[in-house]
C-alpha positions in Angstrom: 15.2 20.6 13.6 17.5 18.7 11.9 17.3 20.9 8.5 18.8 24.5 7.7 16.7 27.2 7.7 16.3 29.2 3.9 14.6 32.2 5.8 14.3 33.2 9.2 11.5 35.9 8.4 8.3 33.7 8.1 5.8 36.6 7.8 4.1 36.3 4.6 2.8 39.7 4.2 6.2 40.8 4.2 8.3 38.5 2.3 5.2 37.4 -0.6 4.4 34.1 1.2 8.0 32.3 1.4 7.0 30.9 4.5 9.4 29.2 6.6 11.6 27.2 4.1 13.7 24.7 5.1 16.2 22.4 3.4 16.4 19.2 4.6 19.5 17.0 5.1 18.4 13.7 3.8 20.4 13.4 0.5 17.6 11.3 -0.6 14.5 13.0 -0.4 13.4 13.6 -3.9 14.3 13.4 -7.3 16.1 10.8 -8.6 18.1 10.0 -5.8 14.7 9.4 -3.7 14.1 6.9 -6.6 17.2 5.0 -6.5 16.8 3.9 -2.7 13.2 3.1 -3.4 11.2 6.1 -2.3 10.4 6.4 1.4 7.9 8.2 3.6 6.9 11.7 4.4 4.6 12.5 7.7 3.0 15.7 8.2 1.6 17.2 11.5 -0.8 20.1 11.0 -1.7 22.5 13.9 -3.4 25.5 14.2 0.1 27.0 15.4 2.6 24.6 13.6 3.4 22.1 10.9 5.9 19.8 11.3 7.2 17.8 8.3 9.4 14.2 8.8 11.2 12.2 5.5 12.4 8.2 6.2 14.5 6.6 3.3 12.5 3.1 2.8 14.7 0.5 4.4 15.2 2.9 7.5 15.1 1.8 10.9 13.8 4.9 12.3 10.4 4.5 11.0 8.0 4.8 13.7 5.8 1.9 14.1 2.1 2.0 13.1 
C-alpha cells in the first residue's frame, strides 16, 4: 500500500462501519486538482476477502495496458 491508513480497526460492528479508510498519496485524485490534470483513472478489484482500489493521473505512464 502506497496510502496511510485513517484506521487500523476495520471491524464495522465496532467502529459504526468506517471500514478500512485510507488516504491516498496522489495529490491529484479528486477535486479540483483531479480536474486541472485532466481526470484520470480509478480500478477496483472486488473479492470475497479484499478490495483493492488503484488511481493514475491521465498522462501517466504507469497505466497498465488493456
Amino acid at each position: 500500500m502506497t496510502g496511510a491508513a485513517t484506521a487500523t480497526d476495520c471491524n464495522w460492528e465496532v467502529n459504526g462501519n468506517i471500514g478500512c479508510a485510507v488516504t491516498s498519496n496522489a495529490a491529484n485524485s479528486f477535486g479540483p486538482s483531479f480536474n486541472g490534470v485532466g481526470g484520470g483513472w480509478y480500478a477496483i478489484e472486488r473479492a470475497s476477502d479484499f478490495i483493492s482500489v488503484w488511481f493514475w493521473e491521465r498522462g501517466s505512464s504507469a497505466v497498465p495496458g488493456s
